[in-house]
Backbone bond lengths (Angstrom), bond angles and torsions (degrees), N, CA, C in turn:
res aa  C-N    CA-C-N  psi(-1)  N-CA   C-N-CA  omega(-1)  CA-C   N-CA-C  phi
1 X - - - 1.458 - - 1.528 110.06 -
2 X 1.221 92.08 137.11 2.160 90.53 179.48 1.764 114.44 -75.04
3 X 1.512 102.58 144.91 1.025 124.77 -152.40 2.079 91.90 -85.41
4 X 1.562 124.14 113.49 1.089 107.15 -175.98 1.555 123.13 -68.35
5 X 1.206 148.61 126.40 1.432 133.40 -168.76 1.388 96.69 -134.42
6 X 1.480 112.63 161.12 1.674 140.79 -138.21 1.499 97.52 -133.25
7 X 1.308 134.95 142.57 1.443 128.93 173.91 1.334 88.11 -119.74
8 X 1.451 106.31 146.97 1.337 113.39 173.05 1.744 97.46 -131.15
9 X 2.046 110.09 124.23 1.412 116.64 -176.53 1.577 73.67 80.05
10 X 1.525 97.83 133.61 1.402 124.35 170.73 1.942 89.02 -151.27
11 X 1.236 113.70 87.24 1.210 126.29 155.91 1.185 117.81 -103.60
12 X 1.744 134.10 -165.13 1.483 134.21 161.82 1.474 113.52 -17.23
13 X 1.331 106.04 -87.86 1.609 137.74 -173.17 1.771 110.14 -27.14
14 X 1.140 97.61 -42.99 1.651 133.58 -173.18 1.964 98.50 -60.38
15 X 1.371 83.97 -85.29 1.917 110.20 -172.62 1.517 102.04 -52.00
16 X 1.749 109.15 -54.98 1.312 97.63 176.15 1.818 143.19 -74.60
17 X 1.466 92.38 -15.59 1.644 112.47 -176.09 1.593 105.61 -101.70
18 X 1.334 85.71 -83.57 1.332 85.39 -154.87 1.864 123.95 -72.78
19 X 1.201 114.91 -22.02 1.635 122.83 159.38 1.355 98.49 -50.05
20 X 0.695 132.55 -66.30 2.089 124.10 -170.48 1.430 116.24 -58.58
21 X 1.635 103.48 -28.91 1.788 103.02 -179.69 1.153 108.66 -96.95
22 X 1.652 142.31 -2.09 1.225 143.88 177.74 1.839 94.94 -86.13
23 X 1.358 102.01 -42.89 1.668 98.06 -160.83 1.434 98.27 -92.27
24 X 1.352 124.00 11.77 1.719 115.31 157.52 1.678 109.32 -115.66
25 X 1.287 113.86 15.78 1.436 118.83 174.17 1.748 110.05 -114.54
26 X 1.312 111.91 137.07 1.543 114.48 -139.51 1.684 89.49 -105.53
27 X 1.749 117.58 -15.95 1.134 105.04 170.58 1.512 108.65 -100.19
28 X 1.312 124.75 64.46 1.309 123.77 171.29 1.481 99.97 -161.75
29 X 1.373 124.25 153.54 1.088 155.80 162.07 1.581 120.07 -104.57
30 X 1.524 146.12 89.76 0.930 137.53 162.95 1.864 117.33 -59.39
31 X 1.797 113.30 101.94 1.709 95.59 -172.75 1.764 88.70 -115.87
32 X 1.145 116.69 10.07 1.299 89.69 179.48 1.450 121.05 -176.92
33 X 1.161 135.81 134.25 1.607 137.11 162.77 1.098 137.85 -112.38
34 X 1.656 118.63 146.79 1.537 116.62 -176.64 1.123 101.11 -106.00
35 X 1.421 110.05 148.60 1.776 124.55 171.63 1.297 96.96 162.78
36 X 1.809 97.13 130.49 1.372 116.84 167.87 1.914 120.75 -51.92
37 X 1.418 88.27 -36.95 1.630 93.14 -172.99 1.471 117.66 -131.63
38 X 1.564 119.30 37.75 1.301 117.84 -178.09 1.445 91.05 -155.38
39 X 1.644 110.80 160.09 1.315 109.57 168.41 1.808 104.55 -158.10
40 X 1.172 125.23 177.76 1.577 122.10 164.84 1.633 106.46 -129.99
41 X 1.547 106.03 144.10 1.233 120.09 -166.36 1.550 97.61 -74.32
42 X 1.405 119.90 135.45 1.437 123.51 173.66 1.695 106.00 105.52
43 X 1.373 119.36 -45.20 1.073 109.85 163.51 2.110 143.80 -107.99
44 X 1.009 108.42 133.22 1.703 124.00 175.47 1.688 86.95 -25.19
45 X 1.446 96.14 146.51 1.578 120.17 -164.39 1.471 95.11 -161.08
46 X 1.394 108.10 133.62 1.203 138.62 -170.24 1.342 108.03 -115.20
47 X 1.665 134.73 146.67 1.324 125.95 151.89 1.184 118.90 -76.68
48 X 1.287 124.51 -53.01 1.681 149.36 163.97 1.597 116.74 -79.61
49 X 1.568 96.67 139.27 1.634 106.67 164.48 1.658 119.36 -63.50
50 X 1.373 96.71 -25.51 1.399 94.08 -177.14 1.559 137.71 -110.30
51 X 1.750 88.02 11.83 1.616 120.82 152.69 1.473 113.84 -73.88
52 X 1.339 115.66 -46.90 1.152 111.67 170.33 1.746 148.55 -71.27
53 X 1.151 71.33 -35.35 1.386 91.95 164.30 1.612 118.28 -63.37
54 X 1.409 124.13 -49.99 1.490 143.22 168.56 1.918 89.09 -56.38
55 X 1.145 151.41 -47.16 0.758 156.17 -127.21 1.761 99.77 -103.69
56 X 1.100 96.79 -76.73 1.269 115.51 175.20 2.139 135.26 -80.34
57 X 0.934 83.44 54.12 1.650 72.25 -163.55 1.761 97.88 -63.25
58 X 0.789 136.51 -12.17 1.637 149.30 160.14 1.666 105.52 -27.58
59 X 1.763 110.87 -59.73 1.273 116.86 172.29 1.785 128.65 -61.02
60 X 1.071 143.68 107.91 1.321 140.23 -179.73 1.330 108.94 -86.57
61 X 1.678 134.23 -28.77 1.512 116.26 -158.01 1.630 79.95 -124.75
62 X 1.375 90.47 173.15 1.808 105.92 174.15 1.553 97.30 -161.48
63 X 1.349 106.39 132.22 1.678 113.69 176.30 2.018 87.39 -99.38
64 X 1.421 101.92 136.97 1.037 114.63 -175.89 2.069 107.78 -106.10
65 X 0.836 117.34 93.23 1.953 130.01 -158.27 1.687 93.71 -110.02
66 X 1.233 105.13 39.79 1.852 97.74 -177.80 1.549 93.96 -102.12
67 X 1.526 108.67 179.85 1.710 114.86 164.74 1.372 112.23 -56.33
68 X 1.885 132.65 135.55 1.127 89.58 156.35 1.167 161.06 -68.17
69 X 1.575 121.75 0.87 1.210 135.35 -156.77 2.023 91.45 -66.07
70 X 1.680 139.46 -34.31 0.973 143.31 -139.32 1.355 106.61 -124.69
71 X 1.471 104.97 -8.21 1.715 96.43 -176.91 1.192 123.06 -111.30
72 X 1.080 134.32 34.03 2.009 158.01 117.51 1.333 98.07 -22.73
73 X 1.558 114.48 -71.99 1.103 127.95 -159.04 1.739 117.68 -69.61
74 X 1.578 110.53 -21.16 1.266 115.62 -148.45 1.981 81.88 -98.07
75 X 1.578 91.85 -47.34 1.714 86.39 179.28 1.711 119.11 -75.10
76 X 1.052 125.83 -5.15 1.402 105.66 158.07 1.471 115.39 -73.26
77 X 1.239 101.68 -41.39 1.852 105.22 -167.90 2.163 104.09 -61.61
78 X 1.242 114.31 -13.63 1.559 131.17 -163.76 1.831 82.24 -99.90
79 X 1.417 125.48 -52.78 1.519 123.04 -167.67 1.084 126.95 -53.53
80 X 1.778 89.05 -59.52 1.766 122.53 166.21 1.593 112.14 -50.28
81 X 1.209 121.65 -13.15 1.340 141.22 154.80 1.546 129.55 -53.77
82 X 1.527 86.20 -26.16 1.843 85.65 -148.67 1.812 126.90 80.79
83 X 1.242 112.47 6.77 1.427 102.17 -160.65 1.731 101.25 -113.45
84 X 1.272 115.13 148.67 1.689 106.07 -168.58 1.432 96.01 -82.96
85 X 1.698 95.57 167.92 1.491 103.13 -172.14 1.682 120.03 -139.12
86 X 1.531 103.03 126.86 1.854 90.27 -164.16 1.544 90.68 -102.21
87 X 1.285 126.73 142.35 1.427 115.36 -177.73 1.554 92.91 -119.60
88 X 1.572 112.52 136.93 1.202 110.77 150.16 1.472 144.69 -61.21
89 X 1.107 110.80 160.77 1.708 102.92 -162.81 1.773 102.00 -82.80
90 X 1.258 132.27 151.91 1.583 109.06 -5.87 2.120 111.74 -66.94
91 X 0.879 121.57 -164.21 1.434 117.37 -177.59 1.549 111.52 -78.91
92 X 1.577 85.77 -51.46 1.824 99.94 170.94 1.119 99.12 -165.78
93 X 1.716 105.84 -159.28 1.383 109.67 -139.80 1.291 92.67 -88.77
94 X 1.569 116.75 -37.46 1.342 127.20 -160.73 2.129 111.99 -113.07
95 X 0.885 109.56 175.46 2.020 105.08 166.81 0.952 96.38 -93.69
96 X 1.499 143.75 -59.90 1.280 125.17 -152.33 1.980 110.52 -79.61
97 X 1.319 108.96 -18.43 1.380 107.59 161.50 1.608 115.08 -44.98
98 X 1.400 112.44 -58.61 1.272 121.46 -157.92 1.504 116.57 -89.13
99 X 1.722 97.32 -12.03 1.834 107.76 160.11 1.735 121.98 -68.94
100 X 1.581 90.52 -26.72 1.760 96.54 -166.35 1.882 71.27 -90.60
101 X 0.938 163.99 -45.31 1.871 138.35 -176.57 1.425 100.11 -62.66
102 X 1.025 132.73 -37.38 1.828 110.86 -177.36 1.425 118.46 -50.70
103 X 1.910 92.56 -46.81 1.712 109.85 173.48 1.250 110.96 -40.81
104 X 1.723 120.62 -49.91 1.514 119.48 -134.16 1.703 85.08 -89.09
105 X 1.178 114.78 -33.98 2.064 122.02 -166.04 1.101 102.60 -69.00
106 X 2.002 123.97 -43.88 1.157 118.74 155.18 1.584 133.56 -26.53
107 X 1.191 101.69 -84.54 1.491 112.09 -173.96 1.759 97.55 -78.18
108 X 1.402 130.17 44.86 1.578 130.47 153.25 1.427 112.43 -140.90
109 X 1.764 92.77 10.61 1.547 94.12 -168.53 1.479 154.80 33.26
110 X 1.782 82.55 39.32 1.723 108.45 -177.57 1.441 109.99 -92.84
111 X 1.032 108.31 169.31 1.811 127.94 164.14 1.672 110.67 -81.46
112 X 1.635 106.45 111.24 1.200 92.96 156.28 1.720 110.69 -145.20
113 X 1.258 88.12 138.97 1.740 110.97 -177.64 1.275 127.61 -131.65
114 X 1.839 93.27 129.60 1.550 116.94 -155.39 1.530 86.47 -84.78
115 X 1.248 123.59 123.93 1.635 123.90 175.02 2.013 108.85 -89.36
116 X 1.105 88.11 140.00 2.063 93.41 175.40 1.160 79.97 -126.48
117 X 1.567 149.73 132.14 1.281 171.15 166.87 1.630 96.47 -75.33
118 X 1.248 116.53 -50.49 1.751 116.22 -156.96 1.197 113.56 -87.44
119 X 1.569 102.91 1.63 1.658 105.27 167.85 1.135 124.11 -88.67
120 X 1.527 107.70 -6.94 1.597 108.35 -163.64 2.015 86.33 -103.30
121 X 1.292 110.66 33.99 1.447 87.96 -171.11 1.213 93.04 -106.12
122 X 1.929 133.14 169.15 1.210 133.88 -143.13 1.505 118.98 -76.90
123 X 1.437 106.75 -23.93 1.093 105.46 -162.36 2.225 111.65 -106.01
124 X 1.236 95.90 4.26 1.480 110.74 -174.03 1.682 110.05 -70.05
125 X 1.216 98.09 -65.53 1.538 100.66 -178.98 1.560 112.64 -56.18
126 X 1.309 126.21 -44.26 1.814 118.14 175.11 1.491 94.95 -52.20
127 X 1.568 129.09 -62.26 1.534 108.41 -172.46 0.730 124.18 -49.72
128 X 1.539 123.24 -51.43 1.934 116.75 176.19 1.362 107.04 -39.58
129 X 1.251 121.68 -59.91 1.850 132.28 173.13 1.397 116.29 -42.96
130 X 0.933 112.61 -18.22 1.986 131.16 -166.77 1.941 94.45 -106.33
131 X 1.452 111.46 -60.04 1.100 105.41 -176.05 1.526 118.62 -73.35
132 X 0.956 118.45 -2.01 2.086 104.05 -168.55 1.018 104.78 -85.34
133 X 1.388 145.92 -5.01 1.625 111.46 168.32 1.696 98.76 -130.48
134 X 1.051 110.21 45.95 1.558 118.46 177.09 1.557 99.26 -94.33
135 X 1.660 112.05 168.09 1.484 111.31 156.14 1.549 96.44 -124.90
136 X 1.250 102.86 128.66 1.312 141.21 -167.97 2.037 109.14 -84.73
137 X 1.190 106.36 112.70 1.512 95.42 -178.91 1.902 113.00 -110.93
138 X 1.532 102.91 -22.74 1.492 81.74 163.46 2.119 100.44 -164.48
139 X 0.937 122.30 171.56 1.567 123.34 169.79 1.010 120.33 -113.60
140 X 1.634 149.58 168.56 1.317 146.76 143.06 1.413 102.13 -138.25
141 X 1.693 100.60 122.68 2.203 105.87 161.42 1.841 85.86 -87.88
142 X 1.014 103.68 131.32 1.641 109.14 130.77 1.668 116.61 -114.51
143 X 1.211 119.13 129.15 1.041 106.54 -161.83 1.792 80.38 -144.11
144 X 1.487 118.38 109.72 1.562 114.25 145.69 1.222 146.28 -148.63
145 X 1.071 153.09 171.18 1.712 116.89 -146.98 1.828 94.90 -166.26
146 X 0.972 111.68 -176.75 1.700 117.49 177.89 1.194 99.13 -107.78
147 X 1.493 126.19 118.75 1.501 131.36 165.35 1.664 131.32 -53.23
148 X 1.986 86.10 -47.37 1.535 90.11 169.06 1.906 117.57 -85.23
149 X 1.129 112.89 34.48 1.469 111.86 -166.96 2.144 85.09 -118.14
150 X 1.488 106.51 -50.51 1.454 123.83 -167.89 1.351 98.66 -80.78
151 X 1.488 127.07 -63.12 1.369 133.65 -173.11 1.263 120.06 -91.43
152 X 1.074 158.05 60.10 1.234 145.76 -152.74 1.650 103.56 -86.49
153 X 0.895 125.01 152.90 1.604 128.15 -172.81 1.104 128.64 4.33
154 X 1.217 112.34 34.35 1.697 142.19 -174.29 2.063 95.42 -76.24
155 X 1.122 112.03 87.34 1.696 105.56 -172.95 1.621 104.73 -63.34
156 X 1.428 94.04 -49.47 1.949 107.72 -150.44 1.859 88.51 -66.56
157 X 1.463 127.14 8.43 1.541 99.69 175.68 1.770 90.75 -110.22
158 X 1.416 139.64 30.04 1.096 136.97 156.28 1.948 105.89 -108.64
159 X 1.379 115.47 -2.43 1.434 113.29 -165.38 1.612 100.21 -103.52
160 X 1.386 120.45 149.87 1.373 116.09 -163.10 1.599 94.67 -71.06
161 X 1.414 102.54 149.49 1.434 137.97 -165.77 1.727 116.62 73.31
162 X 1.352 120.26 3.71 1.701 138.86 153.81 1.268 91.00 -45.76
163 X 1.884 118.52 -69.93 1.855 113.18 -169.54 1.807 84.30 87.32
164 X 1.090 146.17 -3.46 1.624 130.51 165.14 1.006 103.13 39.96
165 X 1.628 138.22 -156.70 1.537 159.52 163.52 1.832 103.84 0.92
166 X 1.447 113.79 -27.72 1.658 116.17 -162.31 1.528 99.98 -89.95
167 X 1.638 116.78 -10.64 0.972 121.22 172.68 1.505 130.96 -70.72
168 X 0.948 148.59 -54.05 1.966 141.39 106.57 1.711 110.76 -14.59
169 X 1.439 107.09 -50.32 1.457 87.45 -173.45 1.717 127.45 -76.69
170 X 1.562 117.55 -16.90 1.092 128.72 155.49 1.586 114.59 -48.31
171 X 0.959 133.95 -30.36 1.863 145.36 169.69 1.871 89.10 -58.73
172 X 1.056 114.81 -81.60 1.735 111.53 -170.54 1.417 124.09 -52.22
173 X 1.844 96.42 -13.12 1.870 83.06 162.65 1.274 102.77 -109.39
174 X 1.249 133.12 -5.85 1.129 122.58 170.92 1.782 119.53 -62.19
175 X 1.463 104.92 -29.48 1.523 108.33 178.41 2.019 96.70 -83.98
176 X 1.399 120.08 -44.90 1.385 110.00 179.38 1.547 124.18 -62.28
177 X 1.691 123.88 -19.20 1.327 136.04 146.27 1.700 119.13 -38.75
178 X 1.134 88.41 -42.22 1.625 106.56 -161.67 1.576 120.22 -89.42
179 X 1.728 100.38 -24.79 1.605 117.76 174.47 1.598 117.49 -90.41
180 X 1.194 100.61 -22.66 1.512 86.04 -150.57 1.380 105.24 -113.32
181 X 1.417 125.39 143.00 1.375 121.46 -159.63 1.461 127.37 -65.79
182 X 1.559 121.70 -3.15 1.180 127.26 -152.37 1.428 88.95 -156.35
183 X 1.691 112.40 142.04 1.530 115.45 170.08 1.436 108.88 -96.09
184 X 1.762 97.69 152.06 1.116 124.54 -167.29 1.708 124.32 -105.02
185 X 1.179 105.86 138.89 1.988 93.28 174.99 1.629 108.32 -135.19
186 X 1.376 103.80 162.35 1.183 132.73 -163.48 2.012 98.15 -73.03
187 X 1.325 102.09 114.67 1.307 117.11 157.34 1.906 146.49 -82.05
188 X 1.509 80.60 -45.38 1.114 104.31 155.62 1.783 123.90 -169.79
189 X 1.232 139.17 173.66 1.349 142.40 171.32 1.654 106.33 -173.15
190 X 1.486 82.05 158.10 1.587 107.11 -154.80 1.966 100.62 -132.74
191 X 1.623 100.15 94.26 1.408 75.28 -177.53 1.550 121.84 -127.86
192 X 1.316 131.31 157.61 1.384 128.38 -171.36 1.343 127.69 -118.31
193 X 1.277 88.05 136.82 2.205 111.50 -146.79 1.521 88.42 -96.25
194 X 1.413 141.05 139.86 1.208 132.65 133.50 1.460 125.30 -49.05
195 X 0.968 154.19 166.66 1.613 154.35 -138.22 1.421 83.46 -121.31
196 X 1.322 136.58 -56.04 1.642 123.90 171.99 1.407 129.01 -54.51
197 X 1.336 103.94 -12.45 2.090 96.05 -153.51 1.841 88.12 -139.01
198 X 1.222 101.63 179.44 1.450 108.69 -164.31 1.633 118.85 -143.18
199 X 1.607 93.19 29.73 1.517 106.32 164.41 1.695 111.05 -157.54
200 X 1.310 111.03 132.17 1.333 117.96 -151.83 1.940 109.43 -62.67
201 X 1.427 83.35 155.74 1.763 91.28 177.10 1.471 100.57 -116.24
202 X 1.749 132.85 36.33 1.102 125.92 163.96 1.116 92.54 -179.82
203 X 1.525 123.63 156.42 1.110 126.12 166.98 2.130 113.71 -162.91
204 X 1.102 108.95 155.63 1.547 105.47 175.10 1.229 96.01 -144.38
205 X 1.787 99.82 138.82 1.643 117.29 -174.48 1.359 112.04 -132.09
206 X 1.143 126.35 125.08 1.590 139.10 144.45 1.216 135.92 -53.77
207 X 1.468 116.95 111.59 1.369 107.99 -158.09 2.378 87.10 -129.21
208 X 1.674 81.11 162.03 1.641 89.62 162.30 1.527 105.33 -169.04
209 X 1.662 79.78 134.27 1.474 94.68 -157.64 2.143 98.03 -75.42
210 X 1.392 84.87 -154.18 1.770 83.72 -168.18 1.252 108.26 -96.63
211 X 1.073 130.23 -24.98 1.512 170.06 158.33 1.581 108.52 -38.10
212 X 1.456 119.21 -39.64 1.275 137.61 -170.56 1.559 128.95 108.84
213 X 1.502 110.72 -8.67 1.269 98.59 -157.27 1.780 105.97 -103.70
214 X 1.445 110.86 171.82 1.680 103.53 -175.73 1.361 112.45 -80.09
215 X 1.231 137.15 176.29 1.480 138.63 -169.87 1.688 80.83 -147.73
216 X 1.555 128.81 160.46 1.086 128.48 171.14 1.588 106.16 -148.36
217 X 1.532 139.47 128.39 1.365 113.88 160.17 1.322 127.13 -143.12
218 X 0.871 139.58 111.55 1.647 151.62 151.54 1.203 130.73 -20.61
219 X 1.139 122.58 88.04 1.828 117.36 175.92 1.307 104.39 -113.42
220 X 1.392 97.87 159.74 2.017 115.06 -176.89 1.162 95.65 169.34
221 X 1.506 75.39 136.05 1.761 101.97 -172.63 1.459 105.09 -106.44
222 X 1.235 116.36 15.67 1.606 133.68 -162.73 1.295 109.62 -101.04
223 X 1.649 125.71 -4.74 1.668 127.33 -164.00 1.682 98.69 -83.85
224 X 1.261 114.32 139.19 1.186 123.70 163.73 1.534 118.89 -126.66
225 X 1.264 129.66 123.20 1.498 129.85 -176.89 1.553 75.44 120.62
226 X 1.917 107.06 -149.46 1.256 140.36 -156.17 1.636 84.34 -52.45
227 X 1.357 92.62 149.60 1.998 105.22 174.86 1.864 95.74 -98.79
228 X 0.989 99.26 -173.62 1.487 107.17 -178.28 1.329 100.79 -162.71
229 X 1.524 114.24 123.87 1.651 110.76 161.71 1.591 88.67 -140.87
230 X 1.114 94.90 76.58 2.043 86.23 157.90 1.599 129.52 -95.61
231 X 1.435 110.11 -178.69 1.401 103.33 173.61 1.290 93.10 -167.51
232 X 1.671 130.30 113.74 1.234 137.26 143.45 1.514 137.62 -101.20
233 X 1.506 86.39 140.94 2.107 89.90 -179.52 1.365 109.33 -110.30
234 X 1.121 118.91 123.15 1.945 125.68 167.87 1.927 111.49 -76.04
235 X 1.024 115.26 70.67 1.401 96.88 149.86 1.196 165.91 -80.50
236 X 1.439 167.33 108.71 1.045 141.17 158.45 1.579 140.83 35.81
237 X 1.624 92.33 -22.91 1.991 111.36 -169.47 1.616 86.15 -149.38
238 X 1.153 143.82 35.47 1.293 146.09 136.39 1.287 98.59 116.89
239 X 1.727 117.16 -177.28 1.891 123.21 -166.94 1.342 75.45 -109.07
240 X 1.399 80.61 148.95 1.667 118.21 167.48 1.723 102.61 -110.81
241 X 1.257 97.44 151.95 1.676 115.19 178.61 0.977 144.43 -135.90
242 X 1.616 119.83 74.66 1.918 120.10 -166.27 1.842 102.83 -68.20
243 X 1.326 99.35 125.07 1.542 80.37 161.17 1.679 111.22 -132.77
244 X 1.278 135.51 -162.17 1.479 124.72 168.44 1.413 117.87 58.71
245 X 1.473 104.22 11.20 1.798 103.02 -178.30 1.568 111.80 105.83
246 X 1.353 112.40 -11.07 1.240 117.87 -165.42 1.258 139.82 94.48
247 X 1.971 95.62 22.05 0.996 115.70 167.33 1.620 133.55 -83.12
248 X 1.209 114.53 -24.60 1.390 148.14 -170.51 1.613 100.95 -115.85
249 X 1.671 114.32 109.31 1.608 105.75 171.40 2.133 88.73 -121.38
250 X 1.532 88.12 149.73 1.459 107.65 159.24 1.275 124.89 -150.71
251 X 1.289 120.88 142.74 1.314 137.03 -161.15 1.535 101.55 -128.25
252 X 1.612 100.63 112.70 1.657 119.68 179.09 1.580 94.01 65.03
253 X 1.512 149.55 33.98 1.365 114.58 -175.92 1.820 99.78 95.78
254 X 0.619 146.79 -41.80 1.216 133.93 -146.98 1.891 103.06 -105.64
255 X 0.825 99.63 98.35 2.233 96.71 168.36 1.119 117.37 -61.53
256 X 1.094 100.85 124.29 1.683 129.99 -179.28 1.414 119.51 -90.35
257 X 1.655 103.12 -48.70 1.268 132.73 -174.71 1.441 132.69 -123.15
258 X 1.694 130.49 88.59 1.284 104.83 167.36 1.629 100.37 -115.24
259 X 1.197 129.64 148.88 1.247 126.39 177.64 1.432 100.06 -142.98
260 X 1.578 120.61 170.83 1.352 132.88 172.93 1.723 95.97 -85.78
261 X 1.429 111.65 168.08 1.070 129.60 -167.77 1.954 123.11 -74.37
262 X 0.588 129.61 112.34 1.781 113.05 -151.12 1.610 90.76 -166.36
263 X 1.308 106.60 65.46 1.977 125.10 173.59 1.239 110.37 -92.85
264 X 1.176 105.12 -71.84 1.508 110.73 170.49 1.786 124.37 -66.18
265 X 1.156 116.87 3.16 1.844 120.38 163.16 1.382 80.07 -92.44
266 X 1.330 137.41 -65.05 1.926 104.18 179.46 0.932 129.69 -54.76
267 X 1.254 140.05 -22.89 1.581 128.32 170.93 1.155 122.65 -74.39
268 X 1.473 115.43 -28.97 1.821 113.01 161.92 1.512 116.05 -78.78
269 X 1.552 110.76 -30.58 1.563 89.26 178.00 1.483 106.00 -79.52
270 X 1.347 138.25 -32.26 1.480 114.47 142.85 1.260 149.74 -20.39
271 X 1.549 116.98 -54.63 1.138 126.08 148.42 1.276 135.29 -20.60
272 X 1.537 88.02 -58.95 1.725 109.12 175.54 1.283 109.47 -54.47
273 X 1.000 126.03 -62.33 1.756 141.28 -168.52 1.152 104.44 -49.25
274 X 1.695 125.05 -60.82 1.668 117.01 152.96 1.215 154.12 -5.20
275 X 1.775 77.61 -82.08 1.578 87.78 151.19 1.277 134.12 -34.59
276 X 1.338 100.81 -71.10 1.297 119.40 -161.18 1.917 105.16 -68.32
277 X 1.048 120.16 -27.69 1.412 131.29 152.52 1.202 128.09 -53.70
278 X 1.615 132.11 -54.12 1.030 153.18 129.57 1.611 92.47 134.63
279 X 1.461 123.07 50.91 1.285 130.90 -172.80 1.239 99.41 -119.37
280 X 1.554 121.07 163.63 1.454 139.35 168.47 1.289 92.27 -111.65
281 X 1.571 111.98 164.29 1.753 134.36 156.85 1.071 123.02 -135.08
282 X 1.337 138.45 75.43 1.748 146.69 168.03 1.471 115.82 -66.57
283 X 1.143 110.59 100.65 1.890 95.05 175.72 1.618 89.28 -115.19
284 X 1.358 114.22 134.89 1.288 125.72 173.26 1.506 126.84 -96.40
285 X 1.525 104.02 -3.08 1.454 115.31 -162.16 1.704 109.37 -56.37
286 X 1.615 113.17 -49.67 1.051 111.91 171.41 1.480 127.21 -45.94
287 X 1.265 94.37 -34.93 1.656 102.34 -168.41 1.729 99.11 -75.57
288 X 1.128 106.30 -39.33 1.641 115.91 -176.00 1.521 110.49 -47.09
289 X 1.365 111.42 -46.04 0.965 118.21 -153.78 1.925 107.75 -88.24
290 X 1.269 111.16 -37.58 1.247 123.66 164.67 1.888 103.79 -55.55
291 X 1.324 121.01 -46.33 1.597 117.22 -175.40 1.825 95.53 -65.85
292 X 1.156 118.75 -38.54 1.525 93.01 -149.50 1.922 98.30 -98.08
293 X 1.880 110.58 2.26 1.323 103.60 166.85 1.655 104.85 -76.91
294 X 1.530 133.96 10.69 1.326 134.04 -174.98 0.938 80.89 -106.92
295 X 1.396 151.37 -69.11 1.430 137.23 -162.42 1.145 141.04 -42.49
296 X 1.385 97.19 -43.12 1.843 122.77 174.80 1.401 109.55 -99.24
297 X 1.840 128.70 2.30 0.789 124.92 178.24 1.334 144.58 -54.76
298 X 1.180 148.36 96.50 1.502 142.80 -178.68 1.314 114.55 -62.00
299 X 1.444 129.24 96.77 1.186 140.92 166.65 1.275 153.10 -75.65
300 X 1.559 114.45 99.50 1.534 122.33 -155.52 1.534 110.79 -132.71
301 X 1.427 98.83 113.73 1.584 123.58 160.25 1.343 121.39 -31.05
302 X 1.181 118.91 118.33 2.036 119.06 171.79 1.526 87.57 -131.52
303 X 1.552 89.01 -169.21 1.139 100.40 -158.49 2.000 124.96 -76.08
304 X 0.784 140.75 -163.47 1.305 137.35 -145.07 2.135 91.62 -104.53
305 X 0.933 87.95 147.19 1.887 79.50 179.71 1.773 94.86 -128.10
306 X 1.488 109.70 160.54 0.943 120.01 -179.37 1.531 113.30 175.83
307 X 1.996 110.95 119.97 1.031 147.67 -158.47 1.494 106.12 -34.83
């Protein structure tokens, strides 16, 4: 029987993703959403999480699609529930936020799952499969995109814990976490703040893996025309080539992989498997790695941006 689940924040991300992959996944039931100022025709709508919840004990899961700066708060009150919890990426704003929810799902013996969207894209998993017994000599993300094309008057991803530019760019380490045989850390990064806002609209990071070799990546939210989300590896046994998000892989030139887009049908049929396991999956690496390019960050003023 399908498992009924609750969206909480029905913005873009929401309407466009995940409503279409809940209602083509046979172990889920979409019965309901929270949002002050949005709703969908056919289904019960809540203002509060914790109307619904009182409301519904019928519902067990809730995909949580809010900013992260607010959804710490939204998934304890869903835990403290009893009810499982899928969080959108990033998890939250902070790591140690989203360490004290593993604790809390633990000891309530819920499901909770940190979603990476860009892993479930077609061409990710053959590379990981392609990359593990290679020797690896160097990487490059370029990853850059139009902000006002993706974000459009989206404020809270310029307000601290938004993560600005790390927001798309957290997706390209989430697939380079996921590919490459050996973990990687932050050496150095260099990133750039508009003079109005207080989370960068570009950034470049230095990475080295454990293995020895450099990792390099490029974000900007500044591209207009063709988007770009690539990711190449130079090995020893030829380059590999994510492009399109990681939809499209090629090796030496040659395509391996083009597929239609189908990220989010992996994260619910994941879900499912969880569930039905009665396991959680938190990987923080992405998130790690985005906190400690703020740490070591070199910080430089451009010019003023505006929507």
């Amino acid at each position: 029987m399908a498992r009924k689940i609750a969206i909480v924040g029905l913005g873009k991300i929401a309407r466009d993703q995940h409503v279409p992959s809940i209602e083509k996944n046979p172990d889920f039931e979409l019965a309901a959403t929270v949002s002050r100022n949005a709703r969908l025709d056919g289904i019960d709508s809540y203002e509060t999480l914790g109307e619904m919840l009182a409301a519904r004990p019928d519902i067990d899961c809730v995909a949580l699609c809010t900013p992260p700066q607010v959804r710490r708060q939204y998934a304890v009150e869903a835990i403290e529930a009893d009810r499982h919890v899928l969080l959108e990426k990033p998890p939250g704003a902070t790591v140690a936020e989203v360490q004290s929810l593993v604790a809390l799902a633990g000891r309530h013996a819920v499901t909770l799952f940190a979603t990476w969207h860009s892993r479930y894209a077609q061409g990710v998993e053959p590379a990981r499969k392609w990359l593990a017994d290679k020797t690896i000599e160097a990487a490059e993300i370029v990853w850059r995109e139009d902000v006002r094309r993706w974000h459009p008057g989206q404020d809270w991803i310029w307000s601290p814990g938004g993560m600005g530019v790390f927001d798309p760019g957290i997706n390209a380490l989430s697939i380079l976490t996921h590919i490459l045989p050996a973990p990687v850390h932050v050496t150095a990064a260099s990133l750039d703040i508009p003079s109005n806002r207080q989370t960068p609209i570009a950034a470049r990071i230095d990475f080295l893996a454990a293995t020895g070799h450099p990792v390099t990546a490029d974000f900007d939210w500044r591209q207009q025309g063709p988007q770009t989300w690539d990711i190449t590896v130079r090995t020893t046994s030829g380059t590999l080539h994510l492009s399109a998000g990681g939809a499209t892989l090629t090796i030496d030139g040659n395509e391996h992989l083009a597929a239609p887009d189908t990220e989010y049908d992996g994260i619910y049929t994941h879900f499912a498997h969880l569930l039905a396991a009665g396991e959680s999956a938190v990987d923080l690496s992405p998130l790690q790695l985005v906190a400690d390019a703020f740490m070591l960050g070199n910080i430089r003023q451009v010019e003023e941006f505006h929507d």
